[in-house]
N, C-alpha and C positions, 0 to 999 in steps of 0.2 A: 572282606569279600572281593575279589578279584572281579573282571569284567565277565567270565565266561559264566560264573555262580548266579549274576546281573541278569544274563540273557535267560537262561535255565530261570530265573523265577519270574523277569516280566512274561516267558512266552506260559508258564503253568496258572497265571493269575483270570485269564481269561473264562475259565472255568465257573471260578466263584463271583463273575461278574454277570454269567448268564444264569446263574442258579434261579433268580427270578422269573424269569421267562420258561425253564424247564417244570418249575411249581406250576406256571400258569397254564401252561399247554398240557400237564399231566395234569391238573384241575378241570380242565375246559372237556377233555377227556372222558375222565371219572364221568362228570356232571352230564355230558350226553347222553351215556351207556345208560344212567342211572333212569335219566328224562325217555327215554325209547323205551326200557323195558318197566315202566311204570305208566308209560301210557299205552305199551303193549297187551301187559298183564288186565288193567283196569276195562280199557275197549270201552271208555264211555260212548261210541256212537254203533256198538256192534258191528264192527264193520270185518274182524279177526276171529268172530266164531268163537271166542272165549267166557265163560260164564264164572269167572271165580268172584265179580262183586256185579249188582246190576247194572245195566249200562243206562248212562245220562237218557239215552232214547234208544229203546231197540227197533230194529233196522225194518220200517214198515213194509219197504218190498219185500222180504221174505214173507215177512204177517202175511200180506195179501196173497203171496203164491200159495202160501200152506192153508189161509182161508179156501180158496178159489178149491184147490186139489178135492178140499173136502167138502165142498157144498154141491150138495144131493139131494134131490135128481139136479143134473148140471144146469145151468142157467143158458137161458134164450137169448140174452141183451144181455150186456155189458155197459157200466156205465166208466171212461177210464179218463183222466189227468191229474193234473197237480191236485196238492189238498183246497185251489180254490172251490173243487166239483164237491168237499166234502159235504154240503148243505143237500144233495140232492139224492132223494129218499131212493131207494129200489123198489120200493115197497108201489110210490107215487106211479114211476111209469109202468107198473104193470097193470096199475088201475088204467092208464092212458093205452096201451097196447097190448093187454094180454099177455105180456112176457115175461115169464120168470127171471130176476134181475139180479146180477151180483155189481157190488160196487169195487172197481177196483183203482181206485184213486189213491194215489203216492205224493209224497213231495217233489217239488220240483221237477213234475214231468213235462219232459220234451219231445221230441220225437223220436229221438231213440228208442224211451221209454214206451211210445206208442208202438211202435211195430214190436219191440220185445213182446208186448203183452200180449199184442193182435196173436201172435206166433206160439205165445206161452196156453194163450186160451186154445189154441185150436190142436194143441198137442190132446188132449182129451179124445181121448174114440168116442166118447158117447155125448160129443157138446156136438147142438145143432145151431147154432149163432142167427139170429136174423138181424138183429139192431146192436147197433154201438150208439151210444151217446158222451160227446168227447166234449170236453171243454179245453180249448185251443189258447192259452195263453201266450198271446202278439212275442212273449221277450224271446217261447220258443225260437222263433224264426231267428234273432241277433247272432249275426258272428261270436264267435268265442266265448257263448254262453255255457258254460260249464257243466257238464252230465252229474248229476247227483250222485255224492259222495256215496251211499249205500249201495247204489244203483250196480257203481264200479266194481264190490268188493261184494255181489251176491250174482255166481258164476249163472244161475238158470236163467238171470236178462242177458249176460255179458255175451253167452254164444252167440246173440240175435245181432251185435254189430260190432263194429271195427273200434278198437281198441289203439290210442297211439302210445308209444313209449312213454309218454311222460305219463299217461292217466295210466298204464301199468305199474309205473313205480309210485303213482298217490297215496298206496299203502305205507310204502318206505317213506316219502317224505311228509305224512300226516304225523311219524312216530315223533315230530321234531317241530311238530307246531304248536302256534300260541295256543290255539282253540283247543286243539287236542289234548295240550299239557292244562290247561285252567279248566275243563272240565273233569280230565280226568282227579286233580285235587277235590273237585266240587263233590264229585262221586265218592271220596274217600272219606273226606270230612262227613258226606251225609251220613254214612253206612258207621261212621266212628260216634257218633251220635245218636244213631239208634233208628235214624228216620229210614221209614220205610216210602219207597220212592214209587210211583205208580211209570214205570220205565214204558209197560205196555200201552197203546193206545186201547180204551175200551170199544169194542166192536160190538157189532151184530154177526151172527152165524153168514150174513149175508152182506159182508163187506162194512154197512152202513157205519162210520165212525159216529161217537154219541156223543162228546165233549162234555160227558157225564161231570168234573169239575167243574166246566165253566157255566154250564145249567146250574149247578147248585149257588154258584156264588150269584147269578144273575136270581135264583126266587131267594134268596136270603139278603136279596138288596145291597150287595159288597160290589157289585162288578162296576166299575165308573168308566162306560167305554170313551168318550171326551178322554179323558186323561191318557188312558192307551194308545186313541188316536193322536195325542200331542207327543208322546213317548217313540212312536214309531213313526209319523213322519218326517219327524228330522230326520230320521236314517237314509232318506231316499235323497238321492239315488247310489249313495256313497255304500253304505252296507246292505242294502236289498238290490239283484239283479231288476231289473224294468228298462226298457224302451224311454231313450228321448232323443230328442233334436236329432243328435249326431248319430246314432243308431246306426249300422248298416247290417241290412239283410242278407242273408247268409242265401246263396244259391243252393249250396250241398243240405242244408236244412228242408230248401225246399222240394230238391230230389226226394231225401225220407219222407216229406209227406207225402207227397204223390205215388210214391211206393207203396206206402200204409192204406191208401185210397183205390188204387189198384188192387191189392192183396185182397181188403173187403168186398171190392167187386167181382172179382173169383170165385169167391165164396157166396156169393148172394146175402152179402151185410148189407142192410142200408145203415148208413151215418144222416145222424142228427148232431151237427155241432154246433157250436156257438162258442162266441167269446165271452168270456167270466167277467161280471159286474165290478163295480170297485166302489169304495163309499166314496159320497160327494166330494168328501174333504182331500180324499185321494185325487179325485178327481183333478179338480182344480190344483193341486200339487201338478199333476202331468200335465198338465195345460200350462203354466209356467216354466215349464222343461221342453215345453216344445216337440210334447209326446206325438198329438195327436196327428198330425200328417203321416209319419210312421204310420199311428195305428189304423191310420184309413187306408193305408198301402196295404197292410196285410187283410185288412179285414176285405178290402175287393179280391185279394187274391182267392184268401177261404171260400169266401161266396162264389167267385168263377170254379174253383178247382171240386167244390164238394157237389155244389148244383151241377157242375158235367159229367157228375160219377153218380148222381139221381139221388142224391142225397138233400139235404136241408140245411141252413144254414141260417144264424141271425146272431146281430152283434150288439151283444148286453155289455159293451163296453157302459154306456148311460143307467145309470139305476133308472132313471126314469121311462126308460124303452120297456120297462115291461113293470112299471106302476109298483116297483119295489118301495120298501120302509128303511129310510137311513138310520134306524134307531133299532134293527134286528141286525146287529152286528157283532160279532166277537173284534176284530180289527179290522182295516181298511179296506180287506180283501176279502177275511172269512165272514161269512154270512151265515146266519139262524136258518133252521130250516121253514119256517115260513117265509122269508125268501128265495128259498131253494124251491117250496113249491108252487109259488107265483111265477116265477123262471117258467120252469117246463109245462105251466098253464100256460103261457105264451109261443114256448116252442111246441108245442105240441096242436096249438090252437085251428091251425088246420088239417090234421093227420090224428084224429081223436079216435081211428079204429082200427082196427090192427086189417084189416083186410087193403085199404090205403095204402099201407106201409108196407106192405107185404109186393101188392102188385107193381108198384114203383119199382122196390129190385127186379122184380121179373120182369119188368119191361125196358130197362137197363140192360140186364144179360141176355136180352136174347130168348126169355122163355127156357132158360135153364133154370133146374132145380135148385132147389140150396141144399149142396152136398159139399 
């Protein structure tokens, strides 16, 4: 072998020395395409409009829009926030004011979600609106609180606000996540086994969620709430959004409510809101984080900003503020509705006739109609 045969094969050896690296990056490859269009196909959070298996949870904003569209004759009140307001009947405050009620309660509603909905109900020709009743969860207000993932990806909220580049592309980059990718197996494995998944949440014609599971396992004596609550407080504050110490309130959050509060006053809405309960044990968790000065910040704010728009306003941050049972719980947050309707025996406690409620707005606007 001469020297020039020498060069000719050290320079062609290079090849078969990256061959590894070529397998791995044409693996890395393969294995993405594979991981995006298996969490695309699957859509365990309904968020792609695809029905070929059912999805781990379907997408309760739309439930509720397609509920609301069809609930006939249209509703007078509205009851709207995250799933902490699911305990709170429709049925209760029409006993308390006369008003035909729909529930339109979502997860993780914020303020966005609030004026979408203000906006979404009031698309209806034939809706005459007098009362909202909003449970105002304090984390609303935090900077960089995250718009709910459903919220994003179901176009008739998304017209109502500003959209930035990266929550446009959450579609694209959910197809490539942990959560995404582990539920959508969970959904496969269940569906390959035969189990049938209750994806939908059971409702009422009228919004009301029923937690029709978690009733049966609580009169069948299986529900051990203790244990749940030791299960889901460790999470805080690392995997549940909430308010502590460092917290810093969002200026432009509190733009959209005063928008939302504005918009109901145009229309001659009065708002009744408050802030959502939390069990003891919660409790003294955010007491240790260094919640509650936050949570007195907002809650002056709520009370100055709803009381100057004739509205009402009280903060069930304390179970004890409105003589609640720490033992009517699903977890720390969601609440029985015998709590639900001790709550609005409280908030409602001086506004028990709908003629009250009624003249407040109009003495608010001026003696304009609700049109």
């Amino acid at each position: 072998m001469d020297e020039h045969d020498f060069i000719i094969e050290k320079v062609a050896k290079p090849w078969y020395q990256h061959t590894f690296w070529l397998v791995f990056f044409l693996s890395f490859i393969v294995s993405t395409v594979f991981v995006v269009l298996v969490n695309w196909i699957v859509d365990p959070f309904d968020l792609y409009g695809n029905d070929y298996l059912p999805p781990w949870q379907q997408n309760r904003y739309t439930e509720k829009y397609d509920l609301y569209r069809a609930f006939d004759p249209p509703p007078e009140a509205l009851i709207i926030g995250s799933s902490r307001v699911g305990s709170i009947d429709p049925e209760a405050i029409e006993q308390y004011t006369g008003y035909r009620t729909f529930h339109w309660g979502v997860p993780s509603a914020g303020v966005e979600a609030f004026n979408a909905i203000l906006s979404l109900a009031l698309e209806r020709d034939d809706v005459d609106l007098n009362l909202i009743v909003i449970g105002v969860d304090p984390v609303s207000f935090e900077a960089g609180n995250p718009i709910q993932k459903q919220m994003l990806h179901e176009p008739h909220y998304t017209k109502y606000f500003d959209i930035t580049l990266k929550q446009e592309l959450d579609g694209v980059i959910r197809l490539i996540t942990k959560e995404q990718t582990v539920n959508s197996f969970k959904v496969i494995f269940r569906s390959m086994g035969g189990e049938v998944m209750n994806t939908a949440q059971d409702h009422r014609a009228d919004g009301m969620p029923l937690y029709s599971s978690r009733e049966e396992l609580i009169a069948e004596g299986k529900f051990d709430l203790q244990s749940n609550l030791d299960l889901r407080l460790a999470m805080y504050p690392d995997q549940f959004s909430c308010i502590t110490g460092s917290s810093v309130i969002s200026e432009h959050n509190k733009r959209l409510w005063e928008e939302f509060l504005s918009k109901c006053t145009e229309h001659g809405i009065k708002v009744a809101a408050f802030t959502p309960t939390m069990h003891p044990r919660l409790y003294d968790r955010m007491e240790y984080l260094g919640a509650f000065p936050k949570y007195e910040e907002i809650s002056s704010y709520l009370k100055e900003t709803v009381e100057g728009s004739g509205g009402i306003y009280m903060d069930f941050t304390d179970l004890s503020s409105f003589g609640g049972d720490p033992d009517e719980f699903y977890d720390e947050v969601h609440m029985r509705r015998t709590n639900g309707n001790q709550m609005l025996s409280r908030l409602f406690a001086d506004y028990d006739d709908v003629a009250s409620l009624a003249d407040s707005v109009v003495e608010n606007r001026g003696g304009v109609s609700n049109q």
